[in-house]
C-alpha atoms as a printed R data frame, in Angstrom:
    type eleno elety resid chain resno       x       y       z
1   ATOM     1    CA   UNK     A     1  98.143   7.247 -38.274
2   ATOM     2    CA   UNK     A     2  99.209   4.348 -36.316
3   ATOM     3    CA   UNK     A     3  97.867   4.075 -32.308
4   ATOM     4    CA   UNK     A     4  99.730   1.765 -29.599
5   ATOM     5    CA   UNK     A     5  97.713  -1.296 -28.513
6   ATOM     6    CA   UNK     A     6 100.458  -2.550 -26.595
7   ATOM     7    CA   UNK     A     7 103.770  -2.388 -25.359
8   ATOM     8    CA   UNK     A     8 105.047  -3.571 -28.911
9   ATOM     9    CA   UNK     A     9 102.286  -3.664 -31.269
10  ATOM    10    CA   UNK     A    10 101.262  -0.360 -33.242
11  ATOM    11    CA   UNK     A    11  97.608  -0.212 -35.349
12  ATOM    12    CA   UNK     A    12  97.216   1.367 -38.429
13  ATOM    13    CA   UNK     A    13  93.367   2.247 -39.394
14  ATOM    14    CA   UNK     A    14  92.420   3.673 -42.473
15  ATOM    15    CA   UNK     A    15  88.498   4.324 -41.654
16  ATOM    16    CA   UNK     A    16  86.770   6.588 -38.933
17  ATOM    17    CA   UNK     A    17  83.484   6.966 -37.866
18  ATOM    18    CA   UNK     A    18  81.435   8.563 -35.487
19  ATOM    19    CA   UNK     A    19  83.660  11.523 -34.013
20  ATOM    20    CA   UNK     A    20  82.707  13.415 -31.244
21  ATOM    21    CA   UNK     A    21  84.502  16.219 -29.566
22  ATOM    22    CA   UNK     A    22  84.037  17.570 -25.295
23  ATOM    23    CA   UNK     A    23  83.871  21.252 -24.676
24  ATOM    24    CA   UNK     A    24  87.566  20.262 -23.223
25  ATOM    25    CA   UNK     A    25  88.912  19.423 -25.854
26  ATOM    26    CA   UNK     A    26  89.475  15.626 -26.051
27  ATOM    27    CA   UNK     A    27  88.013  13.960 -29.223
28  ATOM    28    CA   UNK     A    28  86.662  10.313 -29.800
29  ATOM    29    CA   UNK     A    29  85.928   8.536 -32.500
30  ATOM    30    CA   UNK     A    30  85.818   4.681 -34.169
31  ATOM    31    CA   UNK     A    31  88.605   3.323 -35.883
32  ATOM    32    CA   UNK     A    32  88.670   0.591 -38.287
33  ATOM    33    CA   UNK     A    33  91.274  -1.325 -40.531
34  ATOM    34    CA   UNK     A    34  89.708  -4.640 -42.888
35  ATOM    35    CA   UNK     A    35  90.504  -8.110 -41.521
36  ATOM    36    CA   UNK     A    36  89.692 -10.639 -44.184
37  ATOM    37    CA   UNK     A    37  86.071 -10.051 -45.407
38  ATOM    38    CA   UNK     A    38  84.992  -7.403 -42.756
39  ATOM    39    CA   UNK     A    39  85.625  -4.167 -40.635
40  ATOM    40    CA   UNK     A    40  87.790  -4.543 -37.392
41  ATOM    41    CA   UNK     A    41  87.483  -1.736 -35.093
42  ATOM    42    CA   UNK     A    42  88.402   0.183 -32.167
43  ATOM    43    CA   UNK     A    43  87.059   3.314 -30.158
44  ATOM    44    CA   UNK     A    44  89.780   5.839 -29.685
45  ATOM    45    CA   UNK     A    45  90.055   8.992 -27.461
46  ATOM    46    CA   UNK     A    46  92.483  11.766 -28.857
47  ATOM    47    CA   UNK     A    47  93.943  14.581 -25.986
48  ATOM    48    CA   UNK     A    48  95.483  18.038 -26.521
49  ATOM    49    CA   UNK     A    49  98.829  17.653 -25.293
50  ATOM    50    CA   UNK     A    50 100.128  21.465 -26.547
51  ATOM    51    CA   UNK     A    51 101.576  20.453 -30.013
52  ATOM    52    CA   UNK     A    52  99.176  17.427 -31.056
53  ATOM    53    CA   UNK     A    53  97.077  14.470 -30.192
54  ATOM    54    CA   UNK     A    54  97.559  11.878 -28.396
55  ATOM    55    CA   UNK     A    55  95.516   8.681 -29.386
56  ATOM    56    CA   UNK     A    56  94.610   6.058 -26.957
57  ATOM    57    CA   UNK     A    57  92.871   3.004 -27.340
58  ATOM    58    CA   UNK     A    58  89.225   2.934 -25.148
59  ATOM    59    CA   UNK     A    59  88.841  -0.695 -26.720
60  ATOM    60    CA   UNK     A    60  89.901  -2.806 -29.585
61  ATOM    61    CA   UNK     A    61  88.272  -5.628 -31.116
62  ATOM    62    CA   UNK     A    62  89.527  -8.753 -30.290
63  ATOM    63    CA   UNK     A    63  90.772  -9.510 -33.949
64  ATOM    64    CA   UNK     A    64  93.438  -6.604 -33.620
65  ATOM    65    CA   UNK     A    65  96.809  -7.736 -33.055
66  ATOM    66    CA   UNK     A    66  97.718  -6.686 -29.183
67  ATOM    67    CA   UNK     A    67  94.060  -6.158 -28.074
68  ATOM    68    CA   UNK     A    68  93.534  -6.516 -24.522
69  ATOM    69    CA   UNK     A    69  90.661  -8.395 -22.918
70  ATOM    70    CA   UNK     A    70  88.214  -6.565 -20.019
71  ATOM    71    CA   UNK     A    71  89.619  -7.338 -16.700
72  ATOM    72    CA   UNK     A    72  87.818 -10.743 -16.572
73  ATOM    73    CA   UNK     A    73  89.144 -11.749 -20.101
74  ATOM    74    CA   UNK     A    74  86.270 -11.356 -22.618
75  ATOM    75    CA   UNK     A    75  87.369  -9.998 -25.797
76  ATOM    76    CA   UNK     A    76  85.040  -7.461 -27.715
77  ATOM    77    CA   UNK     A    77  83.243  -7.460 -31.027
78  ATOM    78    CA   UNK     A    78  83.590  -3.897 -32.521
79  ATOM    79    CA   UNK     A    79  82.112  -2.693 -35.946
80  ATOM    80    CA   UNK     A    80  81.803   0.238 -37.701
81  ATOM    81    CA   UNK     A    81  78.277   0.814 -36.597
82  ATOM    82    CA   UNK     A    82  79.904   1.056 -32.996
83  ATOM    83    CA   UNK     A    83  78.006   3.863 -30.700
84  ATOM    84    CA   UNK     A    84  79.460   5.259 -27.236
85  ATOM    85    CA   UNK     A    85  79.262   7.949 -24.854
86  ATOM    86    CA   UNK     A    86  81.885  10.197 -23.791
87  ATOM    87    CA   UNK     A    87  81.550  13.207 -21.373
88  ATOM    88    CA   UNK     A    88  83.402  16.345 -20.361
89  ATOM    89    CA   UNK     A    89  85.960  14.549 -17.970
90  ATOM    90    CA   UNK     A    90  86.742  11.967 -21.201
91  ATOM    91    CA   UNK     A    91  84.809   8.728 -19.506
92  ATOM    92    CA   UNK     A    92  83.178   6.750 -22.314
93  ATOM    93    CA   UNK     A    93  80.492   4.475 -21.762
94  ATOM    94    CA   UNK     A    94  79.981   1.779 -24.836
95  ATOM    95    CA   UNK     A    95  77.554  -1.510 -25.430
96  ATOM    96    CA   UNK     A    96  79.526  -4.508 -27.345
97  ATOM    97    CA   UNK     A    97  78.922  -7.889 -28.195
98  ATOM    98    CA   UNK     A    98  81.126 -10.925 -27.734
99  ATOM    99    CA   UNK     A    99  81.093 -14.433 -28.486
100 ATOM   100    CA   UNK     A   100  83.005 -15.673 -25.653
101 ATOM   101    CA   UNK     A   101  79.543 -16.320 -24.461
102 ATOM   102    CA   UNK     A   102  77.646 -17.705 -27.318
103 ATOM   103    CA   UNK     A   103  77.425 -14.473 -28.626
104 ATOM   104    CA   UNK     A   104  76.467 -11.749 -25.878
105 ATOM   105    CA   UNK     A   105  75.719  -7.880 -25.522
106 ATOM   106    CA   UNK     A   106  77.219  -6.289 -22.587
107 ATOM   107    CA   UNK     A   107  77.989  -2.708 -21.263
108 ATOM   108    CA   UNK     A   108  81.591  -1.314 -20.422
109 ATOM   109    CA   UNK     A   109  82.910   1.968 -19.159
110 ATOM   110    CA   UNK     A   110  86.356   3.826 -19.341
111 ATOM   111    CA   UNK     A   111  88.363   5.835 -17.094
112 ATOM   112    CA   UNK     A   112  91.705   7.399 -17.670
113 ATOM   113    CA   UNK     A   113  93.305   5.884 -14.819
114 ATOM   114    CA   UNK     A   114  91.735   2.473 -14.587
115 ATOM   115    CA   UNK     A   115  90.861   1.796 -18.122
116 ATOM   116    CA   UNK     A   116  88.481  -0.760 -19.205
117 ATOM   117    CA   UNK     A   117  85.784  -2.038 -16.501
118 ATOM   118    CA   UNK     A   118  83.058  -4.128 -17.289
119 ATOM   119    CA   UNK     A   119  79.710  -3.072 -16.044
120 ATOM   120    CA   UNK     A   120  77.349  -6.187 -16.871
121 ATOM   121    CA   UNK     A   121  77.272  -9.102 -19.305
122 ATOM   122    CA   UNK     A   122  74.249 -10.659 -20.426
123 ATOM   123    CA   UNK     A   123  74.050 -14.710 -20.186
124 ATOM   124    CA   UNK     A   124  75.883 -14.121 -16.720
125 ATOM   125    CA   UNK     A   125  74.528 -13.940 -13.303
126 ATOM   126    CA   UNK     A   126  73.449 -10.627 -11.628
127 ATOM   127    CA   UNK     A   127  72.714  -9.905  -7.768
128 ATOM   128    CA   UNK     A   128  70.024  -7.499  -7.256
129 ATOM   129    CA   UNK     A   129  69.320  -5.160  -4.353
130 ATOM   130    CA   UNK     A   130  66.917  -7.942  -2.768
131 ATOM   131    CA   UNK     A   131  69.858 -10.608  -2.774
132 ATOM   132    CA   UNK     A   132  68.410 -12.526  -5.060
133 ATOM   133    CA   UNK     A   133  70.316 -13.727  -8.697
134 ATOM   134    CA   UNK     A   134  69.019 -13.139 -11.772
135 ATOM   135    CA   UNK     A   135  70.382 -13.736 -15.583
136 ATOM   136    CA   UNK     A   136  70.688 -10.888 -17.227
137 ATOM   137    CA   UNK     A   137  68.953 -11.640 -20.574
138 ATOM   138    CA   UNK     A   138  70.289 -11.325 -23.671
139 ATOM   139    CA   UNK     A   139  67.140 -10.024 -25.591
140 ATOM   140    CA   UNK     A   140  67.020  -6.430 -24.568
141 ATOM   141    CA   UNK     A   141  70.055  -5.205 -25.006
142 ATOM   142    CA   UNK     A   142  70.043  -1.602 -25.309
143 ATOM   143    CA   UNK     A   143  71.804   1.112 -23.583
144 ATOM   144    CA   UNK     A   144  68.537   2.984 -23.109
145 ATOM   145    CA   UNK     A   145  68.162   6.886 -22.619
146 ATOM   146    CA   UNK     A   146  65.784   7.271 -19.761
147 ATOM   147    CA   UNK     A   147  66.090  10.629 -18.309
148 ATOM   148    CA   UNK     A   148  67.873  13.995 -19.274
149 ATOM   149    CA   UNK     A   149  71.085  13.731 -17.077
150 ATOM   150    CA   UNK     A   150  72.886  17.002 -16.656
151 ATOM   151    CA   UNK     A   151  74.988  18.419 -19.736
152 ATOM   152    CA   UNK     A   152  74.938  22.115 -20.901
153 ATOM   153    CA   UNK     A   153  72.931  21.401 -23.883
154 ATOM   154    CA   UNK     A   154  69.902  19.823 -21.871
155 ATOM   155    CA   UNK     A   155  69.976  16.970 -23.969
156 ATOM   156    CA   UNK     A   156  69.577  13.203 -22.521
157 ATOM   157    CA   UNK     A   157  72.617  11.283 -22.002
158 ATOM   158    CA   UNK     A   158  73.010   7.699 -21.068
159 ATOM   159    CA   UNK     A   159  76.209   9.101 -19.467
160 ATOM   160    CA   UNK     A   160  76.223  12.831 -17.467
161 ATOM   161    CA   UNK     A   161  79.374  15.131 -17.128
162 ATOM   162    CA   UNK     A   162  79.556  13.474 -13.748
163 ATOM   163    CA   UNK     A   163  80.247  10.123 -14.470
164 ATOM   164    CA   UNK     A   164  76.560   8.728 -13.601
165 ATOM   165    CA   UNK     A   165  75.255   6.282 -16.280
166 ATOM   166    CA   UNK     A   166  72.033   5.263 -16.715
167 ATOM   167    CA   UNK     A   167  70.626   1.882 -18.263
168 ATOM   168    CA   UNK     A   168  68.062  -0.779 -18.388
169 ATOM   169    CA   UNK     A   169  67.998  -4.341 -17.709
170 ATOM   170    CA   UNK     A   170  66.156  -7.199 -18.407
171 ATOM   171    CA   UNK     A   171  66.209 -10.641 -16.119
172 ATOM   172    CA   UNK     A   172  64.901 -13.996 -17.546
173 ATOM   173    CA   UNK     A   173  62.207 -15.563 -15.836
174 ATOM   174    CA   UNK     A   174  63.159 -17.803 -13.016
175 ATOM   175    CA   UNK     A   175  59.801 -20.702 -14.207
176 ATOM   176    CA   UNK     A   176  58.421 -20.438 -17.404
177 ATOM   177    CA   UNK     A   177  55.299 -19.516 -15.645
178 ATOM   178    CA   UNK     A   178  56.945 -16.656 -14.102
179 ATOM   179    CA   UNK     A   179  57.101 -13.411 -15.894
180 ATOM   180    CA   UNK     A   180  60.717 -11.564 -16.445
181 ATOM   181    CA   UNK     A   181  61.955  -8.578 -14.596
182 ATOM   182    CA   UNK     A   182  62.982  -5.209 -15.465
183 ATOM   183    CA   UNK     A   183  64.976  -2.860 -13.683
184 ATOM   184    CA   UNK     A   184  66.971   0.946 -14.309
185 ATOM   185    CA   UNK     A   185  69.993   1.081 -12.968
186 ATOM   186    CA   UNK     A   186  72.148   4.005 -11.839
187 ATOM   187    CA   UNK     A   187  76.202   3.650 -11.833
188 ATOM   188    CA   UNK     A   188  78.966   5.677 -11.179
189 ATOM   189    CA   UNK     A   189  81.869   5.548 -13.505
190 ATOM   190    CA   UNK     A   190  84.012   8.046 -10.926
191 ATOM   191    CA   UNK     A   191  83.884   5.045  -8.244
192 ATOM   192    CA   UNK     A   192  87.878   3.266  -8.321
193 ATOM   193    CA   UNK     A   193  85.477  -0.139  -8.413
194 ATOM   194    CA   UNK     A   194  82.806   0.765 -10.642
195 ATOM   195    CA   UNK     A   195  82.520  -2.679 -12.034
196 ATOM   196    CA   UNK     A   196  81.474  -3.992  -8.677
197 ATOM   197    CA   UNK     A   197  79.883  -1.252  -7.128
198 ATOM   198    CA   UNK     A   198  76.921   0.071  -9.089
199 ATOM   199    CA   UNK     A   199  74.427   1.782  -7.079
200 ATOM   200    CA   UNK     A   200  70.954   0.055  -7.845
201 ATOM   201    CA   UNK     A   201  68.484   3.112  -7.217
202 ATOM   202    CA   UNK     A   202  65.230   1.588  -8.116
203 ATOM   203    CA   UNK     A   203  63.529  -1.469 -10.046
204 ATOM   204    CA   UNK     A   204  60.108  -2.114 -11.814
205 ATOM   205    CA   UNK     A   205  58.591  -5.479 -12.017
């Protein structure tokens, strides 16, 4: 199969992994193709369109010719062991690392209509709900399932059928006599700004 990354480049994998399917129909899963001594990959989302599937590229690891960046030009790291979320309207959620900051982790969504958005980036600075700004550290890194968010099956979800996601963060200490800070944080992929308007809904010290 070969997937447009751009307006002229086209991307052949030969590997998938992960697939997933939404009781609408659209699929996801992680491509790969071998770039010197290791696995480059990308997560795709297939759609019906009456006669086949369309594939689309969620995001690509920087190493694939025609990748694009996130909107404020970090490219990702993407692997085989890649995990995401995707949800009944076809929003994906997705942790990635990059070394464009020495490495670090970071969480991204997707939206059909305004792609790739970048939700945090650890290493970077974060304003919290009291106005003060914190560094998001880059030990805990996990897209952590805290609660059982809507779904059909009952199941938890670090991303709901409506677009909430759900996640933890933790700050590095402002004096090394001063302990670090945790928070959950509540977003909305379905906002047309999601990457700078996250709703904070509550924090733990």
């Amino acid at each position: 199969m070969e997937i447009q990354v751009g307006e002229t480049d086209f991307w052949a994998p030969f590997e998938f992994h992960a697939p997933t399917i939404n009781s609408n129909g659209d699929v996801g899963f992680v491509a790969c193709t071998q770039f010197s001594t290791t696995r480059v990959c990308g997560i795709i989302r297939a759609t019906w369109n009456g006669a086949g599937y369309d594939h689309e590229a969620i995001a690509l690891d920087r190493r694939i010719q025609g990748a694009a960046r996130d909107p404020l030009s970090v490219g990702l790291a993407i692997s085989s062991s890649q995990t995401y979320n995707m949800n009944n309207q076809g929003l994906f959620v997705f942790r990635a690392q990059t070394d464009n900051f020495g490495p670090a982790w970071g969480l991204w969504g997707w939206r059909p209509d305004i792609g790739l958005r970048r939700v945090y980036l650890a290493t970077t600075p974060f304003r919290l709900p009291s106005g003060e700004t914190r560094m998001v550290s880059n030990t805990t890194f996990s897209i952590n399932v805290l609660v059982t968010t809507g779904g059909e099956d009952g199941r938890p979800k670090t991303l709901n059928d409506s677009g909430m996601v759900v996640f933890t963060l933790e700050f590095d200490a402002l004096a090394p006599d001063t302990s670090r800070r945790k928070g959950v944080f509540i977003g909305d992929l379905n906002e047309t700004l999601f990457l700078d308007s996250l709703e904070w809904r509550w924090r733990l010290r």
